[in-house]
C-alpha positions as CSV (number, residue, x, y, z in Angstrom):
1,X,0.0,0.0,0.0
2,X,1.5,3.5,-0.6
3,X,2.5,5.8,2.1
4,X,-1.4,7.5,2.6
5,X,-0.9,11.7,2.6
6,X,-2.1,13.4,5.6
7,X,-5.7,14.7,5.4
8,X,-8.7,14.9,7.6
9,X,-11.7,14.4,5.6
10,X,-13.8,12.2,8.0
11,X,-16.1,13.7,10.7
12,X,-17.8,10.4,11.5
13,X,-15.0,8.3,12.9
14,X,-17.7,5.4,13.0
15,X,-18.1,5.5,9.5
16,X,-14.2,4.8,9.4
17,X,-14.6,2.1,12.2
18,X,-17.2,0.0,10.0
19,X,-15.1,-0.3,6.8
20,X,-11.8,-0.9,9.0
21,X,-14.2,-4.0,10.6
22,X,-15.1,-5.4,7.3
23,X,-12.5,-5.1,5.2
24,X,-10.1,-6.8,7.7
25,X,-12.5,-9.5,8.1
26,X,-12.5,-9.9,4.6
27,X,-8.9,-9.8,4.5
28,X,-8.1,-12.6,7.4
29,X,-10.8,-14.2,5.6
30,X,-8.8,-14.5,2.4
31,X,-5.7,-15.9,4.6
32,X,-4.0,-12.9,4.3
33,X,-1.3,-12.1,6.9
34,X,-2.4,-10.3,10.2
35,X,0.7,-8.2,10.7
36,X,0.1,-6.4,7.6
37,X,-3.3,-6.0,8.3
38,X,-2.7,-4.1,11.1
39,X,-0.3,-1.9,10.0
40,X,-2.3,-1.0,6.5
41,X,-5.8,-0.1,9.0
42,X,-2.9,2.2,11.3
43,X,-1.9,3.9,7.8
44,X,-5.1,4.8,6.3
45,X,-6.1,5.9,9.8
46,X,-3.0,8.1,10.2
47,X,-3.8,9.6,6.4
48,X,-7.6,9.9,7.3
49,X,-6.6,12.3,10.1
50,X,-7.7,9.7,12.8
51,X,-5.7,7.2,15.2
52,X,-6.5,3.4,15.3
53,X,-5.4,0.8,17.5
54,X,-5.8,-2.9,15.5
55,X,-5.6,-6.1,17.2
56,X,-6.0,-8.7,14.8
57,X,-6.3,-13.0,14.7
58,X,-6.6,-15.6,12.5
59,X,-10.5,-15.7,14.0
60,X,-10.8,-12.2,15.1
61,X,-10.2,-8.7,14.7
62,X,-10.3,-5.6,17.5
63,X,-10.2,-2.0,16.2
64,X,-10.6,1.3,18.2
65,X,-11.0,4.8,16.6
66,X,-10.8,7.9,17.9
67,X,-10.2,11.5,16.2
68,X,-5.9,12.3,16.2
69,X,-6.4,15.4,19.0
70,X,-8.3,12.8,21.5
71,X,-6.4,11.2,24.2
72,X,-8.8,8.1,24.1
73,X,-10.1,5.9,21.3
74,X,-14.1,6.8,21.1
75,X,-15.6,4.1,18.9
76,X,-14.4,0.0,19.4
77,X,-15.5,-2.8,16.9
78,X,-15.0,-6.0,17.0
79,X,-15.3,-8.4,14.0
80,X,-15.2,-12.9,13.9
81,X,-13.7,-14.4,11.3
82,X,-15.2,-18.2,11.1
83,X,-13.1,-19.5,9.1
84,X,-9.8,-18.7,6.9
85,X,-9.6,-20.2,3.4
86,X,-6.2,-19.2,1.2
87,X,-8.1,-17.1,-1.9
88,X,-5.9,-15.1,-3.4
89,X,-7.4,-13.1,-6.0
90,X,-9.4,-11.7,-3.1
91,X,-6.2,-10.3,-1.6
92,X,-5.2,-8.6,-4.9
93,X,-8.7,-7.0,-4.7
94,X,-8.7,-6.3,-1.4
95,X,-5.1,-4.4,-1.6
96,X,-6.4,-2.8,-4.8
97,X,-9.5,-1.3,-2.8
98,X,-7.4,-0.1,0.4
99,X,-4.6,1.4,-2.1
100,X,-8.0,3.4,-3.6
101,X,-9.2,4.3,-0.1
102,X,-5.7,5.3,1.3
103,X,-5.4,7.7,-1.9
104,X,-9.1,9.4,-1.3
105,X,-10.3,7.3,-4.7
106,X,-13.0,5.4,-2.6
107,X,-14.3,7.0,0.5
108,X,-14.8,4.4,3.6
109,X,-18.8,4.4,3.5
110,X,-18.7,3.5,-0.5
111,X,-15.6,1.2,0.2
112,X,-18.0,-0.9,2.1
113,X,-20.8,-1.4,-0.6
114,X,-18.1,-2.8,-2.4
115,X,-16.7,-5.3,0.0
116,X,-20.2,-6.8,-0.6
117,X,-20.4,-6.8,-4.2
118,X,-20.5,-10.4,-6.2
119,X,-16.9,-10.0,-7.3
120,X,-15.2,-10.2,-3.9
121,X,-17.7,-13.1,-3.1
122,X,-17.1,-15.0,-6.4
123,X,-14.7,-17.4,-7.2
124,X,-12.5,-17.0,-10.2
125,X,-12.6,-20.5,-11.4
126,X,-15.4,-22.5,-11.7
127,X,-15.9,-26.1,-9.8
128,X,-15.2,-27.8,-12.9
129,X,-11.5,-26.3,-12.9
130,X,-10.6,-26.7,-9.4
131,X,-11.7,-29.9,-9.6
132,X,-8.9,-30.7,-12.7
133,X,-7.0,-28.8,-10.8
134,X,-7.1,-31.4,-7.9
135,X,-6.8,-34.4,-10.2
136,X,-4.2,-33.3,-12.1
137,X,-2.3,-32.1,-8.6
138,X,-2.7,-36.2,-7.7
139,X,-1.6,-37.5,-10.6
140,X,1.4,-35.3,-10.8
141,X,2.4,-35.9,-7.5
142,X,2.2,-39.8,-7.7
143,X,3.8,-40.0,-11.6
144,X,6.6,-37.9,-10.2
145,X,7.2,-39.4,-7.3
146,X,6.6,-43.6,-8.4
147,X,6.5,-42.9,-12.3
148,X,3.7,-45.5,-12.5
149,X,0.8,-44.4,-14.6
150,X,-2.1,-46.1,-13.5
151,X,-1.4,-45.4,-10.0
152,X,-1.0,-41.8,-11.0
153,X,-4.6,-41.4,-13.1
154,X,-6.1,-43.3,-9.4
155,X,-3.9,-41.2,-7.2
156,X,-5.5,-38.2,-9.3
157,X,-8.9,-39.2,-8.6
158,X,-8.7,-39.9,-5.4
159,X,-7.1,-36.6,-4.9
160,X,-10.1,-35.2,-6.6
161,X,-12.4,-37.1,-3.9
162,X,-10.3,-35.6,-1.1
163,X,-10.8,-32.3,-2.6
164,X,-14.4,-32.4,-2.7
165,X,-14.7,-34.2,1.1
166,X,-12.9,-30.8,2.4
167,X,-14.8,-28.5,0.2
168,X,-18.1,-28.5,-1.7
169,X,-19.3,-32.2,-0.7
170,X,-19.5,-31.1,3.3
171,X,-18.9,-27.7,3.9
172,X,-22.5,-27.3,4.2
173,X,-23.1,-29.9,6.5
174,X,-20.2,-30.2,8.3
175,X,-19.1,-26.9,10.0
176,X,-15.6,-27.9,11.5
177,X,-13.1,-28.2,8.9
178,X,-10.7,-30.3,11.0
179,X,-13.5,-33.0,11.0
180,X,-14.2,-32.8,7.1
181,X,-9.8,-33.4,7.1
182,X,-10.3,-36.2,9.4
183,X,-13.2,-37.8,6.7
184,X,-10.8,-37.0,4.0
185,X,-8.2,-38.9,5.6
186,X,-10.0,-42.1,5.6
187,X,-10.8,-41.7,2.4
188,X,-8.1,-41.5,1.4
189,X,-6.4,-44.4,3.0
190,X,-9.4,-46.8,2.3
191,X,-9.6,-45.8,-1.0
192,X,-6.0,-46.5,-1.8
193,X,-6.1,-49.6,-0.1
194,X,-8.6,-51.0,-2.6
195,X,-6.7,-49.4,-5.3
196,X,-3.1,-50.9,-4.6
197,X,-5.2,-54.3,-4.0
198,X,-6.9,-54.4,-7.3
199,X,-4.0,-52.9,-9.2
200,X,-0.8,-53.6,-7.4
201,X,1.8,-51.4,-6.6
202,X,2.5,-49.7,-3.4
203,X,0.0,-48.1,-1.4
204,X,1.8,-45.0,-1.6
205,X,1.4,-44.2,-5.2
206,X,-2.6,-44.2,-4.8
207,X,-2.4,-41.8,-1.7
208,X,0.4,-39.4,-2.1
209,X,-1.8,-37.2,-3.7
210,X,-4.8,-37.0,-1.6
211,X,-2.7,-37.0,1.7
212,X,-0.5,-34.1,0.7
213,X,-3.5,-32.1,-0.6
214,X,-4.7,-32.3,3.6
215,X,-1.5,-32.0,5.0
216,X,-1.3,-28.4,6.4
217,X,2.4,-27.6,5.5
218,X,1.6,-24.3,4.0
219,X,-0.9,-23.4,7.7
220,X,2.5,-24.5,10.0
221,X,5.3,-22.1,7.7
222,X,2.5,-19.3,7.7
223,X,2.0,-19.9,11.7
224,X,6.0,-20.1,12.2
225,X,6.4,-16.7,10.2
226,X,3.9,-15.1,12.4
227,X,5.7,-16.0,15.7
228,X,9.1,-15.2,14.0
229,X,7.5,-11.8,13.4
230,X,6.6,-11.8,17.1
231,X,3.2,-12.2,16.3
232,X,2.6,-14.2,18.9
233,X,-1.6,-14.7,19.2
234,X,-1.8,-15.2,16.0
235,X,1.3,-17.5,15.3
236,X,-0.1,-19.3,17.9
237,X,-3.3,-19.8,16.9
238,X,-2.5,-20.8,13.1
239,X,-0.1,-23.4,14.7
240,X,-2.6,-24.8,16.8
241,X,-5.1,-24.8,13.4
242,X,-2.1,-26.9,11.9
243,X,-1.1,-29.2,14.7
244,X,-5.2,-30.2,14.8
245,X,-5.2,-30.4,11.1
246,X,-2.4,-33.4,11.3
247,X,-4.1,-34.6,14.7
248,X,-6.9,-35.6,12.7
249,X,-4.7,-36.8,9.7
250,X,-2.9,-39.2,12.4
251,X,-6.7,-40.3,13.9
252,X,-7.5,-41.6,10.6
253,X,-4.1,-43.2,10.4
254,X,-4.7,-45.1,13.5
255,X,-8.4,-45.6,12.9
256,X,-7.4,-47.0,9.4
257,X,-3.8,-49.0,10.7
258,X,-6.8,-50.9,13.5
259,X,-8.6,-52.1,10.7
260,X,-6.5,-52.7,8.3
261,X,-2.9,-54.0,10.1
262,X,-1.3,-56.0,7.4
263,X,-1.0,-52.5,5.5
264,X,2.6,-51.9,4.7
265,X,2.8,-48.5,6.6
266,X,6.4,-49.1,8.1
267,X,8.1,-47.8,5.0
268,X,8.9,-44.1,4.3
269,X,7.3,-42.3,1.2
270,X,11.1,-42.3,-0.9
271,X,11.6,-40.8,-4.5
272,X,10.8,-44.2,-6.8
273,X,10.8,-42.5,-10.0
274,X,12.8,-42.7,-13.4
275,X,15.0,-39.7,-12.7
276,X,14.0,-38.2,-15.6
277,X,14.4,-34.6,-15.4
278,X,11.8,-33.5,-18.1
279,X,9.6,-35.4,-16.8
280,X,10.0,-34.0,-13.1
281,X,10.1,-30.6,-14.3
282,X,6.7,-31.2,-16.3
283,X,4.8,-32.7,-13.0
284,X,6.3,-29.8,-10.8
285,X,4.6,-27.3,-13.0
286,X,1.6,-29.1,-13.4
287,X,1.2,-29.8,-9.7
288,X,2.5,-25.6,-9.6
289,X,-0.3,-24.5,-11.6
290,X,-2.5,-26.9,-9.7
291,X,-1.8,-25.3,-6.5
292,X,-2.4,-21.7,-8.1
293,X,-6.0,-22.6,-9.5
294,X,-7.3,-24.3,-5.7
295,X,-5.6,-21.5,-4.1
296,X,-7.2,-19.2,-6.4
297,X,-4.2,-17.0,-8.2
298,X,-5.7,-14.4,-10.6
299,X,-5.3,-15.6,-14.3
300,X,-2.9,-12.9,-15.3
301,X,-0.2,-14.3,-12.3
302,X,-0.6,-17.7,-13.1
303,X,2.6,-17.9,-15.4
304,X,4.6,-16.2,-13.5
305,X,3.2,-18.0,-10.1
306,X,4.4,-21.5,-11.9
307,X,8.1,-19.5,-12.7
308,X,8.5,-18.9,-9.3
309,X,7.7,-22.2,-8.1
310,X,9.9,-23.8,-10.4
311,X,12.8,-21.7,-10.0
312,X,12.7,-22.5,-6.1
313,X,12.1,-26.0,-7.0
314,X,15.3,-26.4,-9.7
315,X,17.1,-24.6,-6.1
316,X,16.2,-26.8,-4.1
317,X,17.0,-30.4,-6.3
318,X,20.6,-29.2,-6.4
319,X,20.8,-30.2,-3.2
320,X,19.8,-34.1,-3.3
321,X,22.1,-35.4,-0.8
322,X,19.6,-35.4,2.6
323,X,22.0,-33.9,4.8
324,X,22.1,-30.5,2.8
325,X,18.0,-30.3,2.8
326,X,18.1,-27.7,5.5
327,X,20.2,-25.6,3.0
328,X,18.6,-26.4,0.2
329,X,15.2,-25.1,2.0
330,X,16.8,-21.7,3.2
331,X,18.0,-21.1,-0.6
332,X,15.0,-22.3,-2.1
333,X,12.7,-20.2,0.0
334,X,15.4,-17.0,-0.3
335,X,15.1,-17.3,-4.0
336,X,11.1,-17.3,-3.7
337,X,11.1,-14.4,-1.7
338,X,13.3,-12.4,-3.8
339,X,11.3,-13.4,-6.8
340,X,8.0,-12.8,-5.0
341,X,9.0,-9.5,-3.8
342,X,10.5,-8.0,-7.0
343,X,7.0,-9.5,-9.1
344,X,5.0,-8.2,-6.1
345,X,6.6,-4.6,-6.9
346,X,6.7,-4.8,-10.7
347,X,2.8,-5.8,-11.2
348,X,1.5,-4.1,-8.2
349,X,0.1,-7.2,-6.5
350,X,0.5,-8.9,-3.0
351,X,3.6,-11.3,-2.7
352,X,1.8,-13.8,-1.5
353,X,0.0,-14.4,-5.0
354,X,3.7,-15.8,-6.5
355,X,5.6,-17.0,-3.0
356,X,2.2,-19.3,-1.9
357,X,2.4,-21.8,-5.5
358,X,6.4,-21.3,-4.6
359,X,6.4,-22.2,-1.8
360,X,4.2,-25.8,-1.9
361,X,7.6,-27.5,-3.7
362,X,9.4,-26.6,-0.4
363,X,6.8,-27.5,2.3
364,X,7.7,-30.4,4.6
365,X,4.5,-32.5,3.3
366,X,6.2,-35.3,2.8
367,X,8.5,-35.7,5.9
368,X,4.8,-34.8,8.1
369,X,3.8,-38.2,6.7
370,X,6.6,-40.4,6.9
371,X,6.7,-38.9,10.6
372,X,3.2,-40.3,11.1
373,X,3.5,-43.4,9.5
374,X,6.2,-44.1,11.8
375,X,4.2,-43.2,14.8
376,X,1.3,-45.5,14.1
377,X,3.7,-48.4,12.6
378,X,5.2,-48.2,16.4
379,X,8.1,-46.5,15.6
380,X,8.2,-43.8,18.3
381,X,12.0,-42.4,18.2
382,X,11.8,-42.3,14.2
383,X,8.7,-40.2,13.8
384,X,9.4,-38.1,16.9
385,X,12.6,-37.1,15.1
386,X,11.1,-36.8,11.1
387,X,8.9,-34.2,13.6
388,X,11.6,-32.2,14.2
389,X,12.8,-32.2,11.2
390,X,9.3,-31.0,10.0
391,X,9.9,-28.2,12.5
392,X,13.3,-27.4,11.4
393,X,12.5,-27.4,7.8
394,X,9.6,-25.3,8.8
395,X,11.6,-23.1,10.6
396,X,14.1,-22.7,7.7
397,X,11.9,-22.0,5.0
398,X,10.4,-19.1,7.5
399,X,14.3,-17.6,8.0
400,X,15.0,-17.6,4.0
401,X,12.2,-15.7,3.3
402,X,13.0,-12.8,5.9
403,X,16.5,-12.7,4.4
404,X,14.8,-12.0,1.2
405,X,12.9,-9.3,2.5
406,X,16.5,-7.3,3.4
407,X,17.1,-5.9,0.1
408,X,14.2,-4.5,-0.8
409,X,13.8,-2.9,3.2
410,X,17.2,-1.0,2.1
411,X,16.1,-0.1,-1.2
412,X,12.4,1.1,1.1
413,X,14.6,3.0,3.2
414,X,17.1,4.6,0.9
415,X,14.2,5.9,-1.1
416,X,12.2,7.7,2.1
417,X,15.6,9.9,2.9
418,X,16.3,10.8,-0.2
């Protein structure tokens, strides 16, 4: 958002109050960050001749107003978020709309008509597309991974079921999201069970797919970043979000490893591909672009959401050997970042539309299951320790995108004293 100039144009600070409320439950709404939030309702405050005091949560947000010359805020709001679902061509409209507010363009009252029109409500892609996009995010995943392709196409519609357990299937019916994870779980695993029976091959390459589609790698890195950025509530309460997310992922585990005990779960989910590197690099991007259409990138980022992902992925295979993965995260991430940043700056749009897609080829999905399959296979010490390394990796991915952010706070900074 650019720097609002000082001006005092509104006499209701109330009015000011109710678009703060709503657009900042939009925005949390959207999954966008809450320590940017705060700071862009402080801003337009500050440039609307008025002081604000913003509190805000991944379920909440607290806001008090008051007129610059008063010594106390006046006018307090408070605003729920139920529920938090990654959409990000809502943030792009969302940071277009405050960038018009903070600039005069929109005053606060209109600002809120708009929040409610159809076009922040409405979904860029249709269910058809998300629904490829889910498939095709399976099959990838599973071809790449076993470079089996009949385990792939079933790994792709299973993926697909998962997809629609989480979403449109039960999200009427079912409230709690962790519950509809949970059902996706079993799914999941019951469904790939029949699969690798009737078909053969390694349970694995039917579920990879699915499972990593529920895993919340991209909730924990968002909740780590938070806390890192001191962020503490609201760190907290995404990593909680997370850590119940993989709580009900390990339920159906168990649930599923009680009634079904001959399943092979003590192996780890290991690279079984052909090495090829076209090949890798195609299912990356596919997966990539998959990633971009469920988390809903606008159309015009798409290209350069799947660039980014790839050139943090091509990073982060230069490091194969498993005692360099730590490194190969922080470099991977530091290269989304910089990329992020720079295409966040050149097309006026929120980072987060190019670093989310880039950041899914880092995310510790893979270790978080290995680290439960050895916890319900009995192996205590090895999946307490793949845990850690989840954390770690978590942790690392976090620290190379605040190193990205360096530059660019210089640049910031050299530009304001000149």
């Amino acid at each position: 958002m650019a720097p609002p100039t000082p001006r005092n144009i509104v006499d209701a600070p109330e009015s000011f109050l109710a678009f703060a409320v709503s657009y900042g439950r939009s925005y949390l709404a959207a999954g966008g960050p809450s320590n940017r939030l705060e700071d862009q309702i402080a801003q337009l405050a500050e440039g609307h001749g008025l002081r604000a005091e913003v509190y805000a949560t991944p379920t909440g947000i607290f806001i008090s107003v008051a007129k610059a010359e008063d010594h106390h805020p006046v006018y307090t709001a408070v605003g729920r978020i139920k529920e938090y679902l990654m959409n990000l061509n809502q943030l792009c409209l969302l940071e277009a709309l405050m960038e018009d507010v903070a600039e005069g363009k929109v005053a606060p009252v209109a600002a809120i008509k708009i929040l409610k029109a159809s076009k922040f409500q409405k979904s860029i892609y249709t269910k058809i597309q998300k629904s490829l996009a889910a498939f095709t995010m399976g099959a990838a995943m599973s071809f790449s991974t076993f470079g089996r392709p009949w385990p792939a196409i079933m790994s792709g519609v299973i993926s697909y079921g998962a997809f629609w357990i989480t979403g449109p299937a039960l999200s009427m019916f079912v409230e709690s999201a962790i519950f509809r994870d949970f059902i996706a779980s079993l799914f999941v695993l019951m469904a790939g069970t029949a699969a690798a029976s009737l078909m053969g091959g390694p349970i694995d390459a039917f579920t990879i797919g699915g499972l990593i589609l529920l895993v919340p790698g991209l909730v924990i890195t968002t909740a780590v970043a938070e806390l890192a950025d001191q962020n503490f509530i609201s760190g907290t309460a995404k990593l909680m979000k997370g850590l119940l997310t993989l709580m009900s992922i390990g339920m159906a585990y168990l649930i599923f490893h009680q009634f079904a005990p001959s399943a092979p779960l003590r192996h780890t989910l290991l690279p079984q591909g052909s090495g090829n590197f076209a090949v890798a690099t195609a299912c990356t991007a596919a997966s990539l672009l998959s990633f971009s259409v469920i988390f809903q990138v606008p159309r015009k980022a798409l290209v350069w959401a799947v660039a980014t992902g790839l050139a943090s992925w091509a990073v982060f295979t230069q490091f194969q050997n498993p005692q360099y993965s730590d490194v190969a995260s922080f470099l991977a991430s530091t290269t989304v970042g910089v990329l992020s940043l720079a295409l966040g700056t050149r097309f006026k749009t929120p980072s987060q539309v190019y670093s989310v897609p880039g950041m899914l080829a880092l995310l510790p999905g893979m270790l978080a299951l290995s680290s439960f399959r050895s916890l319900v296979a009995g192996e205590g010490v090895g999946g307490i320790e793949t845990a850690f390394k989840v954390a770690l990796v978590a942790g690392t991915i976090v620290f190379g995108l605040f190193c990205a952010r360096i530059p660019f706070e210089v640049a910031s900074a050299i530009r304001r004293r000149t």
